[in-house]
KOLKE-944373 format. One line per field, with one value per residue: x, y, z of N, C-alpha, C, O in turn. Coordinates in steps of 0.2 Angstrom, whole numbers, plus 2048, in hexadecimal, padded with zeros to 3 digits. Example, Ala and Ser with C-alpha at 12.3 -4.5 7.8 and 13.67 -1.06 7.14 Angstrom:
2
n.xx 842,840
n.yy 7E4,7F5
n.zz 827,823
ca.xx 83E,844
ca.yy 7EA,7FB
ca.zz 827,824
c.xx 842,840
c.yy 7F0,800
c.zz 827,827
o.xx 847,843
o.yy 7EF,806
o.zz 82A,828
END
This chain:
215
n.xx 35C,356,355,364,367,35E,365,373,37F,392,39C,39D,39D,39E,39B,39D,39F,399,394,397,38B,384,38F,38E,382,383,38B,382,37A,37C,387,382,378,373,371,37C,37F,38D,39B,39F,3A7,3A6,3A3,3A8,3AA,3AE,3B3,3AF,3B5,3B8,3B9,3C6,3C4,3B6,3BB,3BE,3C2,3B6,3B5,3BF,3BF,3B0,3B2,3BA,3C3,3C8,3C5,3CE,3C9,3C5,3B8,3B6,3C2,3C8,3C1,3C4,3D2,3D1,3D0,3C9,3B8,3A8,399,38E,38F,38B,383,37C,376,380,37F,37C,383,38C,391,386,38A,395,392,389,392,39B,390,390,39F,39F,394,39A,3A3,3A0,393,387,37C,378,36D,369,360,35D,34C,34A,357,35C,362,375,383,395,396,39B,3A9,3AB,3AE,3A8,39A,392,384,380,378,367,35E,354,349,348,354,35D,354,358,367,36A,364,356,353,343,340,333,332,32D,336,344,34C,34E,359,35C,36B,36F,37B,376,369,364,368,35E,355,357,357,34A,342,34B,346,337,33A,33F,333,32A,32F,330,324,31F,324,31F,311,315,317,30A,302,307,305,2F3,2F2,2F5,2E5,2D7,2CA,2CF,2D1,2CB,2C9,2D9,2DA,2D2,2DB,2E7,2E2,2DF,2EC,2F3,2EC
n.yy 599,59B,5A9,5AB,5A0,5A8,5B3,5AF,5B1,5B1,5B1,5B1,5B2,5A9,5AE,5AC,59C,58F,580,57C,57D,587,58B,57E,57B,585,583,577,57B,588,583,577,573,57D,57A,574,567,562,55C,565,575,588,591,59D,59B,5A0,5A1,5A6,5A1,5A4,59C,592,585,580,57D,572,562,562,570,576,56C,570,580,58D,596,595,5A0,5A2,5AF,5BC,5C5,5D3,5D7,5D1,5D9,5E3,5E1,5DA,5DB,5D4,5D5,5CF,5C7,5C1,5C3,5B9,5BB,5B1,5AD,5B6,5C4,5C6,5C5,5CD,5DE,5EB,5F6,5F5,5EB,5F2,5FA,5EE,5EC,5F5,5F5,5EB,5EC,5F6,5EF,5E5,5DC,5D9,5D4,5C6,5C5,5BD,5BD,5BA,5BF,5C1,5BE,5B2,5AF,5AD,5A6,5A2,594,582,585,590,5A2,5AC,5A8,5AE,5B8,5C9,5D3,5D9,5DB,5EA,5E9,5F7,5FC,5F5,5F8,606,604,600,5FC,5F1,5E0,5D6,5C5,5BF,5B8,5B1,5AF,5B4,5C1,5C3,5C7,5D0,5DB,5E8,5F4,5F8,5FD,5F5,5E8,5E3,5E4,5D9,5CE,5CE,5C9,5BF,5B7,5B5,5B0,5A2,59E,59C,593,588,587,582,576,570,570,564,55B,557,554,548,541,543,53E,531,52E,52A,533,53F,54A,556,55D,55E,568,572,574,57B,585,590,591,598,5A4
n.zz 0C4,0B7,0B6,0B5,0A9,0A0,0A1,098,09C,095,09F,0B1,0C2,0D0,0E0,0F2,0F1,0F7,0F7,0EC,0E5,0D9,0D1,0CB,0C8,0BE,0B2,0AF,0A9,09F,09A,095,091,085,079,072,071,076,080,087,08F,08E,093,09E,0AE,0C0,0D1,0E3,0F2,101,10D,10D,114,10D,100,0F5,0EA,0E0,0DC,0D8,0CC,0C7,0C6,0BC,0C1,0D2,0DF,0ED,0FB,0FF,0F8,0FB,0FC,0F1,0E5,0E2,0DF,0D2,0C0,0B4,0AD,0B3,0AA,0B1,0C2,0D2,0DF,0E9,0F8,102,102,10F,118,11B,121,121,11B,114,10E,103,0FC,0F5,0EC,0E6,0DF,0D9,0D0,0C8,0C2,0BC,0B1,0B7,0C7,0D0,0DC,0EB,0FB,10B,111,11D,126,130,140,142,145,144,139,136,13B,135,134,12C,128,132,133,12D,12D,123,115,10C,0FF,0FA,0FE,0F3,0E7,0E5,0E2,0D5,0C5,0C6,0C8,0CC,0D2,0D8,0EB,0F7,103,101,0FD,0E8,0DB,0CD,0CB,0C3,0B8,0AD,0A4,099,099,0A3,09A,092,097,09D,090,08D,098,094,088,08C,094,08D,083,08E,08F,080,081,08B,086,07A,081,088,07A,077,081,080,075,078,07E,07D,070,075,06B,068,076,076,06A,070,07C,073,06C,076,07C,073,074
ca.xx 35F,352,35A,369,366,35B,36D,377,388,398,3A2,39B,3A2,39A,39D,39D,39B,39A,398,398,385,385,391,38C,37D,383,38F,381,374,37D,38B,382,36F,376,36E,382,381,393,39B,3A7,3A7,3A6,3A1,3AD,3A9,3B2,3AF,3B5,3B3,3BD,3BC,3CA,3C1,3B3,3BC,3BD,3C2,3B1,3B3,3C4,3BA,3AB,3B5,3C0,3C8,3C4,3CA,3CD,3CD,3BD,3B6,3B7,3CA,3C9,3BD,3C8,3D8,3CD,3D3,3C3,3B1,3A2,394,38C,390,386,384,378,374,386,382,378,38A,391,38D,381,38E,39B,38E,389,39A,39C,38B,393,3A5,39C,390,39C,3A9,39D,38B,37F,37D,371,36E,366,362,356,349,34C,35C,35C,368,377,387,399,394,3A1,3AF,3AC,3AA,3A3,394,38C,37F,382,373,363,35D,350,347,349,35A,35F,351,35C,370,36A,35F,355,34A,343,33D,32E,332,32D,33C,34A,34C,350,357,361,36B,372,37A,374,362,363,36A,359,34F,359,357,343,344,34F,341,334,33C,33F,32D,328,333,32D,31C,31D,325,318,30B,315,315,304,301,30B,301,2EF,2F0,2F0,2E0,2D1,2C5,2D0,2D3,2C5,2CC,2DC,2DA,2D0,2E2,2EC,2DF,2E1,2F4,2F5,2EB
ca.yy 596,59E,5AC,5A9,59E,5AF,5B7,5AE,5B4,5AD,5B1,5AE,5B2,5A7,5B2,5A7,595,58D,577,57F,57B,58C,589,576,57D,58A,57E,572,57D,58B,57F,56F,577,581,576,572,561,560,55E,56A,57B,58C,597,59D,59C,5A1,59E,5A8,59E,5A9,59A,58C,580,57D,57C,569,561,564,577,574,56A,575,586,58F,596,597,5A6,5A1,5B3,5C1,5C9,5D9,5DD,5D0,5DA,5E8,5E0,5D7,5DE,5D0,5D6,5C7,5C9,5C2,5C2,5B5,5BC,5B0,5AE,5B8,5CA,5C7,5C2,5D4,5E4,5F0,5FD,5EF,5E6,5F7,5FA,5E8,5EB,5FC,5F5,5E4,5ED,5FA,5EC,5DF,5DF,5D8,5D0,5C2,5C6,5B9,5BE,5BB,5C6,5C1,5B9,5B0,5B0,5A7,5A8,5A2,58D,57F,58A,595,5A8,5AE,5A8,5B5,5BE,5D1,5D8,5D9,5E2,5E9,5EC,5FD,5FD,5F0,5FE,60B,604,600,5FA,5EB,5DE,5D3,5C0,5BF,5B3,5B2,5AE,5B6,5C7,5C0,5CF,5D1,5E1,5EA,5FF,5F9,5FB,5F0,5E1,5E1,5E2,5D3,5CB,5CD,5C6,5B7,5B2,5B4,5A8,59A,59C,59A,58C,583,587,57E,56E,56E,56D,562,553,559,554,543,53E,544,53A,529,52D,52B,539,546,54F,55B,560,560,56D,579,578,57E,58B,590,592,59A,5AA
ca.zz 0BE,0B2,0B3,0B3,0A3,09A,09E,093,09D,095,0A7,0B6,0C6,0D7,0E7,0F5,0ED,0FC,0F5,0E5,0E0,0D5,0CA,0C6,0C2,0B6,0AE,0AC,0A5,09E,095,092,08E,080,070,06E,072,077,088,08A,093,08A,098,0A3,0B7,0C3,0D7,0E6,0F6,107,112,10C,115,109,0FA,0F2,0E1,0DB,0DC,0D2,0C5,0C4,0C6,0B8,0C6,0DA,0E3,0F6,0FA,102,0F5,0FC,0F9,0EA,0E0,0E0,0D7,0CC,0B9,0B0,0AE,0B0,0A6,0B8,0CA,0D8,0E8,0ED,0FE,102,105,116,11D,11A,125,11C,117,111,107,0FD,0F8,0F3,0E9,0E1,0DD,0D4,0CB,0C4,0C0,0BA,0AD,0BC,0CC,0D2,0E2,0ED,100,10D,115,126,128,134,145,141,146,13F,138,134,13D,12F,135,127,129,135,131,133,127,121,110,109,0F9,0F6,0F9,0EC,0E1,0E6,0E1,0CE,0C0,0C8,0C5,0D3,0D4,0DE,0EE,100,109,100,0F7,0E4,0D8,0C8,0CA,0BD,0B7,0A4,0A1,095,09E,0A7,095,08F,09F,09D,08C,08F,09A,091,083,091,096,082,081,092,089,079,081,090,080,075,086,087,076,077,084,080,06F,07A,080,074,071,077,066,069,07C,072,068,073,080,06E,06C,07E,07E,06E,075
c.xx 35C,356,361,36B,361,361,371,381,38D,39D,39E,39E,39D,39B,39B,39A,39A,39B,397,394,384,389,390,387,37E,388,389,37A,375,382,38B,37A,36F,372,376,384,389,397,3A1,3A4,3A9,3A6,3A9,3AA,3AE,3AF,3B4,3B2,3BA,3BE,3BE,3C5,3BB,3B4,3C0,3C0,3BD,3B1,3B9,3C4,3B5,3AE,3BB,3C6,3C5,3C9,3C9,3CF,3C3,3BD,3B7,3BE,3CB,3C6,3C3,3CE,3D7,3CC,3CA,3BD,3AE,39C,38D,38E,38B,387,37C,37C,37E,385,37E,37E,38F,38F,38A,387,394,396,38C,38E,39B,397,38E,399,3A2,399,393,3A2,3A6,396,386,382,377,373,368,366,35D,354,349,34F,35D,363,36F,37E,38F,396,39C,3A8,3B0,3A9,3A6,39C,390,389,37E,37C,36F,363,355,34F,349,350,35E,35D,356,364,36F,364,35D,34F,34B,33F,338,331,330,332,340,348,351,351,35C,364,372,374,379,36D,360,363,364,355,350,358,34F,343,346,34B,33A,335,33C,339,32C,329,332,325,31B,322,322,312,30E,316,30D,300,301,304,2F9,2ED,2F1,2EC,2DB,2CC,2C7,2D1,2D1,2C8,2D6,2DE,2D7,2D5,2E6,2E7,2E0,2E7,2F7,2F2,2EE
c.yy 598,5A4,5AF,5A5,5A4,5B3,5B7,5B1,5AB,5AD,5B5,5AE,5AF,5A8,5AD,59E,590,583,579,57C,57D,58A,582,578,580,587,578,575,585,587,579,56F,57B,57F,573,56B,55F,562,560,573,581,592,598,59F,59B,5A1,5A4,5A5,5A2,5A1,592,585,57B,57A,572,568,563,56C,578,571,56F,57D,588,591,596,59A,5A4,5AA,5B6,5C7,5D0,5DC,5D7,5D3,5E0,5E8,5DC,5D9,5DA,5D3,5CD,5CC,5C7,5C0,5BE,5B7,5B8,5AD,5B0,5BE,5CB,5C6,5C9,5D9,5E9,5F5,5F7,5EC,5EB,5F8,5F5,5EB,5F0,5FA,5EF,5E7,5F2,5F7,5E7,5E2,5DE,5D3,5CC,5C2,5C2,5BA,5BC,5C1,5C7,5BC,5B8,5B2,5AE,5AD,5A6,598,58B,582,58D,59D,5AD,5AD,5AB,5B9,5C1,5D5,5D7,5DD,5E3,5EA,5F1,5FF,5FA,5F7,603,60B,602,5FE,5F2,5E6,5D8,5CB,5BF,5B8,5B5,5B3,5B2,5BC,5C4,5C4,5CF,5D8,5E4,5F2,5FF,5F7,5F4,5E9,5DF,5E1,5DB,5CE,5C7,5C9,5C0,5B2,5B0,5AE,5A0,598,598,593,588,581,581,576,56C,56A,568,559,551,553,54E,53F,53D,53D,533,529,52C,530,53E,54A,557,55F,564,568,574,57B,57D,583,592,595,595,5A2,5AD
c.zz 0B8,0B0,0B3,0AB,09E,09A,09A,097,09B,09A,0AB,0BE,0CC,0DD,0EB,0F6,0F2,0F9,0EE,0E2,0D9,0D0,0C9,0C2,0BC,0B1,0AD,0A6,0A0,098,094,090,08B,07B,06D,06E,073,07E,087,08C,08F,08D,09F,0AB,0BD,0CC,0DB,0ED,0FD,10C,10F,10D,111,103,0F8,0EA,0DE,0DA,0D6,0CE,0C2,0C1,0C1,0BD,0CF,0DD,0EC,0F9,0FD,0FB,0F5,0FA,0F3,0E5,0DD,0DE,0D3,0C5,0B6,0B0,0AF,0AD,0AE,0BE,0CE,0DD,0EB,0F6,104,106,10C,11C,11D,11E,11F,117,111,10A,102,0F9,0F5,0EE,0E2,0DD,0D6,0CE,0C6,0C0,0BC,0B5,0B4,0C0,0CD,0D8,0E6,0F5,107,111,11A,126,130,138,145,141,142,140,136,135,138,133,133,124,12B,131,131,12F,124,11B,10E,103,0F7,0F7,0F3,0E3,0E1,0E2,0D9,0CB,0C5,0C8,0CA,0D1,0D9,0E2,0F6,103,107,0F9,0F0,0DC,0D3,0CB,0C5,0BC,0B0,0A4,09D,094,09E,0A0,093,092,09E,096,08C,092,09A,08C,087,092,090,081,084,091,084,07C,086,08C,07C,07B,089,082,074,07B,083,079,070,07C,07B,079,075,071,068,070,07A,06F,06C,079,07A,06E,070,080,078,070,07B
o.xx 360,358,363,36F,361,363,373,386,38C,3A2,39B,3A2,399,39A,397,396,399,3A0,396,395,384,386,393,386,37C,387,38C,378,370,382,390,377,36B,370,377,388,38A,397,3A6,39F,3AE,3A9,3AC,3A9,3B1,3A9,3B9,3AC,3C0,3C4,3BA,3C3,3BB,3AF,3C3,3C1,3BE,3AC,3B9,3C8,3B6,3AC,3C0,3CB,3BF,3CF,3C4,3D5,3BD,3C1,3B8,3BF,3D0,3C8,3C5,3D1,3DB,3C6,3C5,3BC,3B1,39B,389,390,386,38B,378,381,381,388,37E,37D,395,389,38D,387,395,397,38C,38D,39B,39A,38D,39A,3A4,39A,391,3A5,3A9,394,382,386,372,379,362,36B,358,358,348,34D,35D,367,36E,380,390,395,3A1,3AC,3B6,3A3,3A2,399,38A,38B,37C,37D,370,366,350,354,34C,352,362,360,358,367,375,35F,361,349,350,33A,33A,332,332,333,342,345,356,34C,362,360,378,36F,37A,36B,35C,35F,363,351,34C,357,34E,343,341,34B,337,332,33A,337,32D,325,333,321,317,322,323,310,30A,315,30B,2FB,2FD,300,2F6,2E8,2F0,2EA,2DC,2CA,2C4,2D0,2D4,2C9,2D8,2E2,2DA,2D6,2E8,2E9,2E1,2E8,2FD,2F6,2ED
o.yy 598,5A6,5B4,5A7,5A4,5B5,5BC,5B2,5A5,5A9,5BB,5AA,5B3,5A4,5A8,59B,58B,580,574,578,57A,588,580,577,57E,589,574,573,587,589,576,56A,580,584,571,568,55A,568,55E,575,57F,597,594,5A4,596,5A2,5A7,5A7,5A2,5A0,58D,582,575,576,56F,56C,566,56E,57C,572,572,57F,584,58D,598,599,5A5,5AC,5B3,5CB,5D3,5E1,5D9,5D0,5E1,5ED,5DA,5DA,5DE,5D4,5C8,5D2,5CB,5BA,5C0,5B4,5BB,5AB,5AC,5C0,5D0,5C7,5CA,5DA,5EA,5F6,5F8,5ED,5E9,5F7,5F7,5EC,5F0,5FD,5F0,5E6,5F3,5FA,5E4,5E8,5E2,5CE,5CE,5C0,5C4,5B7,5BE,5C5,5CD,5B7,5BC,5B4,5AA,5B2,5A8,596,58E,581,58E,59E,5B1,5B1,5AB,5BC,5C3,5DB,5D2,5E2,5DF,5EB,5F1,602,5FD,5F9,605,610,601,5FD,5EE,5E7,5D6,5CC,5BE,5B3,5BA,5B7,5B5,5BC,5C2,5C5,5CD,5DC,5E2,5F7,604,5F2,5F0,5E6,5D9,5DC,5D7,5C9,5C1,5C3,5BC,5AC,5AB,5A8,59B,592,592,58E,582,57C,57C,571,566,564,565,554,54C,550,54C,53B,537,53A,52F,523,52F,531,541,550,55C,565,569,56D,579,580,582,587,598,599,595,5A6,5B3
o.zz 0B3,0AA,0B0,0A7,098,095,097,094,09C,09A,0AA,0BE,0CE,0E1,0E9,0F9,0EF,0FA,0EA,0DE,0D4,0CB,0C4,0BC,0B6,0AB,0AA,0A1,09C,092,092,08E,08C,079,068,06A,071,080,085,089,08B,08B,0A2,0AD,0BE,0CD,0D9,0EF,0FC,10E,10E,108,111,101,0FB,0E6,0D8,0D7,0D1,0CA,0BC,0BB,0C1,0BD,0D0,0DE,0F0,0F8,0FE,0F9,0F0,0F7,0F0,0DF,0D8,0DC,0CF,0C4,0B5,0B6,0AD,0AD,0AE,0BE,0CE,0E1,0EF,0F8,108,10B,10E,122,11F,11D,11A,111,10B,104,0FC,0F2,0EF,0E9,0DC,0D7,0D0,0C8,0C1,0BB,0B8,0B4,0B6,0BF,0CC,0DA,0E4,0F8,105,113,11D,127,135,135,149,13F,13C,145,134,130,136,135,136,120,129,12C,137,12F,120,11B,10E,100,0F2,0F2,0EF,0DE,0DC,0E1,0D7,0CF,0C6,0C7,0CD,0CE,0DF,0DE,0F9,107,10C,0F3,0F2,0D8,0D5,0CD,0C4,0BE,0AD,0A3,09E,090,09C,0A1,091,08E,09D,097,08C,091,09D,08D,085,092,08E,080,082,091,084,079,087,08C,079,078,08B,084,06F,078,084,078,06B,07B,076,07F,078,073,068,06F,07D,071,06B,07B,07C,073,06E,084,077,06E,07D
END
C-alpha cells in the first residue's frame, strides 16, 4: 500500500480481486487519505474477477466497474489506459509463456504494474470449485529485470515489483516514498514529543533524539 499511495494513480485496474481487499484498500487510502476531508471517491478503480462465483455487493460498492471476464482476451478489447494495474498474487496462475504476454500487453496498454508473486508457490490445485486457482508457474527475478524498468520490495516469501516502459514512473515511484517515510518521520517525533513532555527531566534526552533525526 506504500507504494501504491507514493503512486498517486487516478485509475487503477485490480486483476484478479478475488473478496476485493485491494480495492478497499485503495479506496480507503488513496481517496479518503488525501488531506480532502471529504467522503466521496475521485479515483477511478476498476476490478476484473473471471470466476463469477466470488463476486458480492461489496465488489459492486467498492468497484467503478467489475469485469467478470479472463484478463487475457479482456486486456486486448480494452480501449482505457490505468495509471496502475494489480497483479498481486495472480500471475503464478498462468503458464509461463501466457503470463509474459499478459506482462507485455499490460505494460504496453497501461503506466505500471505492481506485481506480487511468490517464490515458491506452493502445490495447489483448482479451490472453492474455482479452476483458476491452479498454480502453473514460477518466476524469477531476472525475468521481471528483463520485460521492463523495475523496482523491487525486498521480501522473503513473495517477489514484490513495480514494473514499468517509463523510466520515470520508477524515479517518481522512489520519490513518493521517500516523502511518506519523511512524513511517518516527523509524526513518529511529534508522539514522541507529546509523550516525553509527561515525563520530568527528559528535556535533555529530548533534544539530543531531535539532533539525531535531524542528521
Amino acid at each position: 500500500m506504500q507504494l501504491i499511495m507514493a503512486l498517486k494513480p487516478m485509475k487503477v485496474l485490480d486483476v484478479g480481486t478475488g473478496f476485493g481487499k485491494y480495492g478497499v484498500l485503495c479506496r480507503e487510502y488513496l481517496d479518503l487519505w488525501d488531506g480532502r476531508q471529504k467522503y466521496e471517491f475521485t479515483r477511478r478503480i476498476d476490478g476484473v474477477e473471471v470466476f463469477q462465483g466470488y463476486i458480492t455487493p461489496l465488489h459492486k460498492c467498492v468497484y467503478d466497474n467489475i469485469y467478470n471476464d479472463n484478463i487475457v482476451t479482456l486486456i486486448e478489447k480494452m480501449e482505457m489506459g490505468y495509471d496502475l494495474v494489480l497483479l498481486i498474487d495472480v500471475l503464478e496462475h498462468f503458464e509461463k509463456d501466457q503470463g509474459r504476454s499478459l506482462l507485455d500487453t499490460l505494460l504496453a496498454k497501461n503506466t505500471g504494474i505492481l506485481v506480487c508473486t511468490p517464490k515458491r508457490p506452493s502445490a495447489q490445485n483448482d479451490a472453492f470449485g474455482n479452476t483458476f486457482e491452479t498454480h502453473k508457474s514460477a518466476w524469477t527475478r531476472r525475468e521481471f529485470l528483463q520485460t521492463s524498468h523495475t523496482f523491487f520490495v525486498p521480501d522473503r516469501i513473495s517477489f514484490i515489483c513495480y514494473m514499468t516502459n517509463n523510466v520515470n514512473s520508477v524515479k517518481n515511484l522512489k520519490k513518493g516514498l521517500r516523502l511518506l517515510r519523511q512524513e511517518r518521520s516527523r509524526f513518529s517525533l511529534n508522539k514522541l514529543k507529546i509523550k516525553l513532555a509527561r515525563i520530568p527531566l527528559t528535556s535533555k534526552l529530548y533534544q539530543t533524539l531531535i539532533k539525531r533525526n535531524e542528521t
